[in-house]
C-alpha positions as CSV (number, residue, x, y, z in Angstrom):
1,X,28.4,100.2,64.6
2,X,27.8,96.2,64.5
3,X,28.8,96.2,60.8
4,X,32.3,98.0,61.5
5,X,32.9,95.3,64.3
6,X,32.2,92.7,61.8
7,X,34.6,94.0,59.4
8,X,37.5,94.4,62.3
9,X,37.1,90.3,62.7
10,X,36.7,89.5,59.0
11,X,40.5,91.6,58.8
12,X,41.5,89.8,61.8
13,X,40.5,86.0,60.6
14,X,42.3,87.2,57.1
15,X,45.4,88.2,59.2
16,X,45.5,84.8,61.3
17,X,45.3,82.9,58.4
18,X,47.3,84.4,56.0
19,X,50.2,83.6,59.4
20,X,49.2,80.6,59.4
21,X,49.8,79.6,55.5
22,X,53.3,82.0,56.6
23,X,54.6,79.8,59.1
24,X,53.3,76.7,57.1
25,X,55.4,77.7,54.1
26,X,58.5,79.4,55.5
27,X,60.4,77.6,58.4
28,X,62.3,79.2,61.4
29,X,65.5,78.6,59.9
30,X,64.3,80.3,56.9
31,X,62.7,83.6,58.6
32,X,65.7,84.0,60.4
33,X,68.1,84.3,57.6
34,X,65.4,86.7,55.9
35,X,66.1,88.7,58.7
36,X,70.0,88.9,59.0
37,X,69.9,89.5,55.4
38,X,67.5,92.7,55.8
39,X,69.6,93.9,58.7
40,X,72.5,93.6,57.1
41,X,71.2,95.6,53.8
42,X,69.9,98.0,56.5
43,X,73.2,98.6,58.1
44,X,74.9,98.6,54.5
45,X,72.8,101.9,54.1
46,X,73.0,103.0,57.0
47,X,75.1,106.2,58.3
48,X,75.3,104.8,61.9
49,X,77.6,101.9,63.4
50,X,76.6,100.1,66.6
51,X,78.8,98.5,69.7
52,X,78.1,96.7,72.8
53,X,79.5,96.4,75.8
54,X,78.0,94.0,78.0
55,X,78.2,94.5,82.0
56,X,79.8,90.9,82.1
57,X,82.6,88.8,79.1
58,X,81.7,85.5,79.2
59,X,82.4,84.9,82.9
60,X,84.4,88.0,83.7
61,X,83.2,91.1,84.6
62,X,84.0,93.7,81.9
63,X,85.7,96.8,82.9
64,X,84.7,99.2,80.7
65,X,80.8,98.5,81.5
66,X,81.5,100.2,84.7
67,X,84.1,102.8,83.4
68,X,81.4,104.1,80.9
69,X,78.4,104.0,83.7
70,X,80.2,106.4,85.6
71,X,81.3,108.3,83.3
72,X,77.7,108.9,82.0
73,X,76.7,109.8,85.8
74,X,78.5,113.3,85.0
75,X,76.3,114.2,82.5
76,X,72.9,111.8,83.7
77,X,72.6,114.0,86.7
78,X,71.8,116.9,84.0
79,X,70.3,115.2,80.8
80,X,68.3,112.7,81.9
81,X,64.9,112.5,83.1
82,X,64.8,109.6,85.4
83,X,68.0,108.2,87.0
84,X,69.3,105.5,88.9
85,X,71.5,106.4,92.6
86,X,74.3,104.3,93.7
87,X,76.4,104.7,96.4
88,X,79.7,102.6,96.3
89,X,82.1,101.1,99.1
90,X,84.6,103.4,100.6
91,X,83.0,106.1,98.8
92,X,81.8,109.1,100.0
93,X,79.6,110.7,96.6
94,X,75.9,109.3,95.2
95,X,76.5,108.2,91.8
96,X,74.0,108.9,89.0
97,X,72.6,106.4,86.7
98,X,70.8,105.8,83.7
99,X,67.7,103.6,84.2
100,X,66.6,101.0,81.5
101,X,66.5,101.8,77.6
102,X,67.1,105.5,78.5
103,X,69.3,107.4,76.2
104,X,72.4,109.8,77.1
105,X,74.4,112.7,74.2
106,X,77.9,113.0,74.4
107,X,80.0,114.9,72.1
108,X,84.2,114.6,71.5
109,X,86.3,116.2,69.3
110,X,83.3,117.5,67.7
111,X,81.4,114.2,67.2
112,X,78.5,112.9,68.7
113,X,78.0,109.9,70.3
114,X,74.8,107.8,71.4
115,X,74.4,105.7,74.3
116,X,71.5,103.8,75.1
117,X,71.6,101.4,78.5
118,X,69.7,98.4,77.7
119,X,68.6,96.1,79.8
120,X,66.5,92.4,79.3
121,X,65.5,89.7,81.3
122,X,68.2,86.9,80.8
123,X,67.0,83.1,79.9
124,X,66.6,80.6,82.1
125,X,69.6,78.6,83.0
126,X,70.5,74.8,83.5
127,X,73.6,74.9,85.3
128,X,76.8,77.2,86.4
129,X,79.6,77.4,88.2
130,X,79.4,81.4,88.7
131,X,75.0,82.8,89.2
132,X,74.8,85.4,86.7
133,X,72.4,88.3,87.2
134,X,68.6,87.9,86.1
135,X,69.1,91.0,84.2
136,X,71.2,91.2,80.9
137,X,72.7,94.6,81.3
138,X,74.7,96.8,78.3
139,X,75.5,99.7,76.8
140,X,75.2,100.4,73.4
141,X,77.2,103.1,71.4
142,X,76.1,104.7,68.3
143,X,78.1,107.0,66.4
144,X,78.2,107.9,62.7
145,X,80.6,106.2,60.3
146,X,82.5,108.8,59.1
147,X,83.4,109.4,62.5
148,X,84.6,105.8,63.7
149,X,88.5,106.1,62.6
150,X,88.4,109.9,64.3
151,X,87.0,109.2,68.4
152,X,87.1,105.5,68.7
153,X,90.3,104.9,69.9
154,X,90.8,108.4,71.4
155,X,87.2,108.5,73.0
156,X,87.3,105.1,74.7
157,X,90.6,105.8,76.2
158,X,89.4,109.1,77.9
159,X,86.4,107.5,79.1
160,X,88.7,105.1,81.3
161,X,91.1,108.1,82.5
162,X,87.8,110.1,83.3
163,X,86.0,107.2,85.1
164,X,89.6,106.4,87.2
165,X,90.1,109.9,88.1
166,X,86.0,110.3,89.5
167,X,86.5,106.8,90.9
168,X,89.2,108.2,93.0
169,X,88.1,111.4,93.8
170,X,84.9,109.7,94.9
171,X,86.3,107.5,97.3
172,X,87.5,107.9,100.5
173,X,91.6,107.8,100.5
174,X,92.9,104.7,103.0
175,X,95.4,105.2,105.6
176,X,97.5,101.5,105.0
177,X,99.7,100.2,107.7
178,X,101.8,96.7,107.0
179,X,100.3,93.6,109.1
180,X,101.6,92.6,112.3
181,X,103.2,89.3,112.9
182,X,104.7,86.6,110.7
183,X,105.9,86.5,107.3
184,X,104.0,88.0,104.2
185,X,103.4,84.7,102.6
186,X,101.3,83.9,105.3
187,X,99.0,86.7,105.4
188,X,96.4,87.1,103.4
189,X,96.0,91.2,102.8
190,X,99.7,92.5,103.8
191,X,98.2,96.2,104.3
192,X,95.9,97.1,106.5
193,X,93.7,100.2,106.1
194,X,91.2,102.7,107.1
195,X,89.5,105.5,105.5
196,X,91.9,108.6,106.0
197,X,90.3,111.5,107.7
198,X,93.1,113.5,108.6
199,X,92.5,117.5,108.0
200,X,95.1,119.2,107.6
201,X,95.5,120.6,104.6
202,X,98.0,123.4,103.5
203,X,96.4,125.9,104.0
204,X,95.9,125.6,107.7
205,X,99.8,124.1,108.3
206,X,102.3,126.7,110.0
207,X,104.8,127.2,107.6
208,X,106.1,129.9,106.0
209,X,104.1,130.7,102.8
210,X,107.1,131.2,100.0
211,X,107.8,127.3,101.2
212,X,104.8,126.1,101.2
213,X,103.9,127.2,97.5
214,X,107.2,125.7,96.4
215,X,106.3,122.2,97.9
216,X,102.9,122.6,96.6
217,X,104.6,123.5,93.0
218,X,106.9,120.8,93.4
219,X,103.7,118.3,93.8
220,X,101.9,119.6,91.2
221,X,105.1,119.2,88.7
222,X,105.4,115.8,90.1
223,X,102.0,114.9,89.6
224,X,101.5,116.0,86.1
225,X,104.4,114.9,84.9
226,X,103.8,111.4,83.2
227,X,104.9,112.6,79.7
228,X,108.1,114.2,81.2
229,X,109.1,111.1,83.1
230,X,108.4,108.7,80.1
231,X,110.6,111.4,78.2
232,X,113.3,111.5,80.2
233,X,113.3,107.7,80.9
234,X,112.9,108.0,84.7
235,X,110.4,106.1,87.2
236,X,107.7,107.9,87.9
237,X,108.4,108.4,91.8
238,X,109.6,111.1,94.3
239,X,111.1,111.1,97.4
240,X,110.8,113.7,100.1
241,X,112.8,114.2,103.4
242,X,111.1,115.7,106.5
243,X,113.4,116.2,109.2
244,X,113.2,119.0,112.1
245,X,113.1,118.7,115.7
246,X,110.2,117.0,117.3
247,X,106.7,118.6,117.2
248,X,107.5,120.5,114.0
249,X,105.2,119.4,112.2
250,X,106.2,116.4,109.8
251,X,103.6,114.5,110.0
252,X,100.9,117.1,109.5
253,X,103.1,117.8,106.2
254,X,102.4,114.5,105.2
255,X,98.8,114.8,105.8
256,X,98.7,118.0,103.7
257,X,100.5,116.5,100.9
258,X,97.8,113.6,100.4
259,X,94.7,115.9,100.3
260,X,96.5,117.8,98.4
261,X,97.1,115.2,96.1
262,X,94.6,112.7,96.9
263,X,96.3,110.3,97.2
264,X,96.2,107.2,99.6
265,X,98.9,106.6,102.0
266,X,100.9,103.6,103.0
267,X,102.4,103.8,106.8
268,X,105.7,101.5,106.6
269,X,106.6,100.1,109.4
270,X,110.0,98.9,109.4
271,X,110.4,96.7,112.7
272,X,107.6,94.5,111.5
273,X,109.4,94.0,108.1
274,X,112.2,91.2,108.7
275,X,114.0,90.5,105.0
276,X,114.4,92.0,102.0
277,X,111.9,90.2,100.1
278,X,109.3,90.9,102.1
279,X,109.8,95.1,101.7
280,X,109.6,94.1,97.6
281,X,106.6,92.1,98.4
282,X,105.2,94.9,100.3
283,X,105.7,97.4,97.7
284,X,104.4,95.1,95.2
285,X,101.1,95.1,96.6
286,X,100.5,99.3,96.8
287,X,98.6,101.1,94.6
288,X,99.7,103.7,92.2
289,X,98.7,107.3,93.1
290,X,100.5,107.1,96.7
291,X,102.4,108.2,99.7
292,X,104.9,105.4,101.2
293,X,105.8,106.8,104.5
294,X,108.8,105.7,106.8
295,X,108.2,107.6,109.7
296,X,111.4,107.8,112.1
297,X,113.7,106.1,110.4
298,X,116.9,106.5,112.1
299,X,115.2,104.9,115.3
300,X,113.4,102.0,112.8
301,X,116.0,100.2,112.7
302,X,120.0,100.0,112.7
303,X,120.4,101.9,109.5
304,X,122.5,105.0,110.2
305,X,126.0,103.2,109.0
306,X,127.1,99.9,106.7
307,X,129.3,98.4,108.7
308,X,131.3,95.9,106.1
309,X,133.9,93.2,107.1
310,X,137.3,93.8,106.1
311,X,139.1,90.6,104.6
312,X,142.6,89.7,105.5
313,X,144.1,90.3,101.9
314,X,142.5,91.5,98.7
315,X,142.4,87.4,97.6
316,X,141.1,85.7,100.6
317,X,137.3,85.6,100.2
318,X,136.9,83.9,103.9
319,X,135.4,87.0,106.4
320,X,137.1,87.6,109.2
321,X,136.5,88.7,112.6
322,X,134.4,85.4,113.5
323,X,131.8,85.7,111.0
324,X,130.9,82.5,110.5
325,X,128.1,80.6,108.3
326,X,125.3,81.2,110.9
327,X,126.2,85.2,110.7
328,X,125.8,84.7,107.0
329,X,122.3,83.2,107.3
330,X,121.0,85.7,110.0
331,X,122.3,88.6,107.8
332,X,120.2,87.0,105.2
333,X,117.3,86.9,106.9
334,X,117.5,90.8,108.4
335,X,116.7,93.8,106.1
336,X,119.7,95.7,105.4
337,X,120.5,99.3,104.5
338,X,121.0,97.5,100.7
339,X,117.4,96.7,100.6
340,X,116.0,99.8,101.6
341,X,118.1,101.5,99.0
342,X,117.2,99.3,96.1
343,X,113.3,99.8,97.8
344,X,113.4,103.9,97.2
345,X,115.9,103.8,94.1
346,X,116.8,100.1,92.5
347,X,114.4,98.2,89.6
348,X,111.8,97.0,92.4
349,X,110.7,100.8,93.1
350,X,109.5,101.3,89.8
351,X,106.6,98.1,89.3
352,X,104.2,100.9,89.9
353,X,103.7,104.4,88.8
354,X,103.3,107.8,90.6
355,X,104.6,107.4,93.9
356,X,105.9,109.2,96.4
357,X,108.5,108.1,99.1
358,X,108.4,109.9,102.2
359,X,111.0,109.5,104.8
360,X,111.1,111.4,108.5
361,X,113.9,112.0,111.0
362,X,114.7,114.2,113.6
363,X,118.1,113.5,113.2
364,X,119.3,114.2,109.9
365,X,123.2,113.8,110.2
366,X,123.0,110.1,112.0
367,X,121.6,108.8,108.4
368,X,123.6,107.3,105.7
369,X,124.7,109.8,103.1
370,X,123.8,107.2,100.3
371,X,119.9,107.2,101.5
372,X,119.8,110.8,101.1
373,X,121.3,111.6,97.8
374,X,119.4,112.9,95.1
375,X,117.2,110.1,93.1
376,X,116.0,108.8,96.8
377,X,115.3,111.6,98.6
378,X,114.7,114.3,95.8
379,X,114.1,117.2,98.2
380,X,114.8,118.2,101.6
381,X,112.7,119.7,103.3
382,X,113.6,121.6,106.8
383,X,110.6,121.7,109.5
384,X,112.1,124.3,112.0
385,X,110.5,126.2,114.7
386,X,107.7,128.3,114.4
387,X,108.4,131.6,112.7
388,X,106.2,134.8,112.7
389,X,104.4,133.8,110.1
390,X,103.8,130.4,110.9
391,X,102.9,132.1,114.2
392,X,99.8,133.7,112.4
393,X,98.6,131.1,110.7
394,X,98.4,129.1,114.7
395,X,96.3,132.2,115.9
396,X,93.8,132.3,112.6
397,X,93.5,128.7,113.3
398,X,92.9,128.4,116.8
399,X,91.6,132.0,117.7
400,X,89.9,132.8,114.6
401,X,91.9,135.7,114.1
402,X,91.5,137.6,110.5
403,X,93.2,138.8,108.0
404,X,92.5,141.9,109.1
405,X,93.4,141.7,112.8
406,X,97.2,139.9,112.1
407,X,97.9,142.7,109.8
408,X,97.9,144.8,112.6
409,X,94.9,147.2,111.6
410,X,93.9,148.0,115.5
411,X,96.9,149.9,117.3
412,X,96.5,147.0,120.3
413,X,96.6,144.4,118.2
414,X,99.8,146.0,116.3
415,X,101.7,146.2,119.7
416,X,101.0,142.6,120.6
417,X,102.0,141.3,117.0
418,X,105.1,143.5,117.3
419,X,106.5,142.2,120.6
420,X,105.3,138.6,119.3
421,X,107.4,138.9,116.5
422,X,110.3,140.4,118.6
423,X,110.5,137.2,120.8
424,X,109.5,134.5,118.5
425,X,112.7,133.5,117.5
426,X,114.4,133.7,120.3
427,X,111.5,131.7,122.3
428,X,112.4,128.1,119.4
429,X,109.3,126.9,120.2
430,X,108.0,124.2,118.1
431,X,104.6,124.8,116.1
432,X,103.1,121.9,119.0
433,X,103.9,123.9,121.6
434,X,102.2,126.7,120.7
435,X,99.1,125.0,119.7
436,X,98.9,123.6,123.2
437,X,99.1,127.1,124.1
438,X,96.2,128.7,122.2
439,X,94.0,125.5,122.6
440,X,94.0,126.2,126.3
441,X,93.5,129.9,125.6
442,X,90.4,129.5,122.6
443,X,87.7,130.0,124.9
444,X,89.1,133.7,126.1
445,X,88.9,137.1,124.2
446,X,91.1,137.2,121.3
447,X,93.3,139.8,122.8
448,X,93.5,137.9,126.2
449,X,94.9,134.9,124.9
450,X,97.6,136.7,122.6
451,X,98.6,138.6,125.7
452,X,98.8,134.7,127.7
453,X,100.8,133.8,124.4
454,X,103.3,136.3,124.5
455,X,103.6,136.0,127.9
456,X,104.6,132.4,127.5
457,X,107.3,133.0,124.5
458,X,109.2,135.9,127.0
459,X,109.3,133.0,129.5
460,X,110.0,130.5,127.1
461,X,113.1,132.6,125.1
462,X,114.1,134.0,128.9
463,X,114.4,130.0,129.2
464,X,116.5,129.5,126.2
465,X,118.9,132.6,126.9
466,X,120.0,130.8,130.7
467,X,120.5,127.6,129.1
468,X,122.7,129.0,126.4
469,X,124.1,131.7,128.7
470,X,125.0,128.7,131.2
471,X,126.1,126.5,128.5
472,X,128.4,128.7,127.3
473,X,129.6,129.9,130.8
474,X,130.3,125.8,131.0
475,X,132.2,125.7,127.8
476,X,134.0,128.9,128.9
477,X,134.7,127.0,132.4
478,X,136.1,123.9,130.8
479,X,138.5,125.7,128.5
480,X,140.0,127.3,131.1
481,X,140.9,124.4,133.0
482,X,142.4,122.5,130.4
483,X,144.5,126.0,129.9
484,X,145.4,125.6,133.7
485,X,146.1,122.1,133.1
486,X,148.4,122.6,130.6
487,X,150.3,125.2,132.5
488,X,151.4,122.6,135.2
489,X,151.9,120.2,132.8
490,X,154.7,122.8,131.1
491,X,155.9,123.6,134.7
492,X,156.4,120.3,135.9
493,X,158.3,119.6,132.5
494,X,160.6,122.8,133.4
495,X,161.0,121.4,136.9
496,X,162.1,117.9,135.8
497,X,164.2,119.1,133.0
498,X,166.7,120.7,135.5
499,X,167.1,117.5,137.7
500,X,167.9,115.1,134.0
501,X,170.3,117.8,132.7
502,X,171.8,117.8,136.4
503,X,172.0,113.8,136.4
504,X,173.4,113.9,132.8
505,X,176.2,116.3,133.8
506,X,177.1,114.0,136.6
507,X,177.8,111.6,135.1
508,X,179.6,113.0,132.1
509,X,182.0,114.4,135.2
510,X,182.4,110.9,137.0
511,X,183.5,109.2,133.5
512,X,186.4,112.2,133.0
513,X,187.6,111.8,136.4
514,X,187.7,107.6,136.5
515,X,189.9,108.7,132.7
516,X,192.0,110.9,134.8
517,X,192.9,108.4,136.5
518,X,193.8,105.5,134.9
């Protein structure tokens, strides 16, 4: 045993001096060139090629660091032994990691690719403007030669449209609202958002079902449809018009449509909004993958008509009707009908990409006909009173009613679904109305509160059939007096006719008779 320890520090003293004589001999400079050149005859033979990306460029923060680090979390919750969790702002999913020097398969298009997250301690530093991290953080990428020319471009473009599309699914969508008070240049963030939480989804809105697939096609078209609209040369926006009677519904539509979607959605306010400019500025700063909504916009603002100066003859440029410079100025600095038209259709509305406009009124007819052509509002979209089947989509809701039970399977329920479809049209109530209804009915028996339901449609459509029968009864009323009127009118002309003729003939006698005589 002593003579085998002896000979492990005779190899040892041989070793440090033999290093010794090699760092006598050869230099730094000199061992570091030794080494490029046998890495670079290594990678000349070699079947592999390497790339980094670093977490930061220089002093920027690179952006595909983070696009592949969650794309890998797809796959690291599966293939990898010991992760790393994350959870980010506004989000509302964990996000897997890989931990240091741990490696990661991926295949595309048939190729494989290697990543390997490496991370080292940084050196020390002097001086900076911007702290960097203490840890040097990158991922490396190894694939085979032969394959370079076939994924690289391809494969590092669908890890960015992967990583966008978890990013956003992983977040929370914002409800955005413009900022209140003074201009835009003076505010520093001209939105102002929350998370949006809002649940109603298509499923549970009360619409009929043919219309609600249509919309839902019509968003799906929309929203796959980047090739089509970089085809046919348009923007890549839609506009919707929601109008209907109050408490129809709109607004729930507009939730629906942005889970449906998911995508965020911008509340416009228009009164807040005071020139042109700022409603470019404002559409400047959304995001793509949205809902601009314009709730109410015939009561916004005084938009229903243009109302343009005449001028006194087709070569006098002066306006008339006392429009002086300071009307000029304040028509310069109000938002116009113009604006809003050139916001929804003109070259500002398409600095982003896959938007939707979304405009509501109760009262359709008051709006401009040029705001509701095709190109700004694409599709109209009526929100009417509740129907029948609407109607059973507010009792599953709200009584828990199934499918079963609204198709009428028990010979009570059949009778009460019968008579509720008898009187639902002729109750127009608004899908509101009746969810006020069943809320205050939830807590009885399913067959109680469809009894107190139909109970309050009879009296509701027994409602409607006065006002209409008295209405009409009016409009009957008034047509017969003007008829009445008229008839003395024609009478009185009858009895002054007489008298004029009478007069006339008068004095037609009293100028023959003063002939006569002379």
């Amino acid at each position: 045993m002593a003579e085998f320890w002896m000979s492990m520090a005779f190899l040892m003293g041989v070793f440090a001096f033999f290093q010794s004589i090699l760092h006598a001999v050869f230099p730094p400079e000199l061992r570091l060139a030794a080494l490029k050149l046998f890495h670079c005859v290594f990678l000349c033979f070699s079947t592999y090629c390497y790339f980094d990306i670093t977490e930061i460029d220089g002093v920027n923060t690179n952006e595909l660091y983070h696009a592949v680090q969650l794309y890998l979390s797809r796959s690291a919750s599966v293939a990898a032994s010991r992760l790393s969790l994350s959870r980010g702002l506004n989000s509302s999913a964990f996000t897997f990691g890989l931990t240091s020097n741990d490696c990661l398969v991926d295949t595309f298009c048939g190729a494989t690719a290697t990543w390997e997250h490496v991370v080292t301690q940084r050196q020390w530093q002097t001086f900076s403007w911007r702290p960097l991290p203490e840890e040097k953080r990158s991922f490396t990428l190894r694939i085979k030669k032969k394959d370079k020319p076939l994924i690289l471009p391809a494969y590092l473009d669908h890890i960015m449209e992967t990583a966008t599309d978890l990013r956003r699914r992983n977040q929370d969508r914002l409800l955005c609202t413009n900022s209140r008070g003074g201009s835009i240049e003076s505010r520093v963030v001209p939105w102002e958002s929350v998370p949006f939480k809002h649940p109603s989804t298509f499923d549970t809105l009360a619409m009929d079902s043919s219309r609600k697939e249509l919309i839902m096609a019509d968003l799906k078209d929309f929203a796959e449809g980047k090739a089509f609209y970089e085809k046919t040369g348009r923007a890549w926006k839609r506009g919707y018009l929601l109008y209907g009677p109050p408490g129809t519904g709109k607004s729930s539509m507009i939730a629906a449509m942005a889970n449906y979607l998911g995508y965020d959605v911008y509340d416009l306010e228009l009164t807040e909004v005071h020139t042109n400019s700022e409603l470019r500025k404002l559409l400047m700063k959304t995001t793509p993958k949205s809902i601009i909504v314009i709730e109410d916009i015939d009561c916004s603002i005084n938009l229903t008509n243009r109302s343009t100066k005449k001028l006194a003859s087709p070569f006098d440029l002066r306006p008339t009707g006392g429009c002086g410079a300071e009307d000029v100025n304040a028509a310069a600095k109000t938002m116009t009908l113009s604006g809003l038209l050139n916001f929804t259709d003109g070259l500002w509305s398409c600095c982003g990409s896959e938007r939707i406009f979304v405009f509501t009124t109760n009262h359709v007819e008051e709006l401009d006909s040029a705001l509701l052509r095709s190109g700004r509002m694409d599709m109209h979209i009526l929100m009417s009173y509740c129907s029948f089947p609407a109607l059973k989509i507010l009792m599953k809701n709200y009584l828990g009613l199934e499918d079963g039970e609204l198709g009428g399977d028990t010979q009570e329920n059949c009778g009460l679904l019968r008579e509720l479809e008898e009187v639902i049209d002729d109750a127009e109530i608004t899908p509101a109305d009746v969810s006020e209804i069943l809320i205050k009915n939830r807590r009885r028996e399913k067959r109680e509160a469809m009894a107190e339901l139909l109970e309050a449609l009879k009296a509701r459509a027994e409602k409607r059939k006065k006002e209409r029968g008295g209405s009409s009864a009016a409009a009957r009323k008034k047509s017969l007096g003007d008829e009445m009127e008229e008839e003395e009118e024609q009478e009185k002309r009858a009895l002054e006719s007489p008298n004029e003729s009478g007069e006339e003939m008068d004095g037609c006698n009293g100028k023959e008779e003063k002939r006569e005589e002379d």
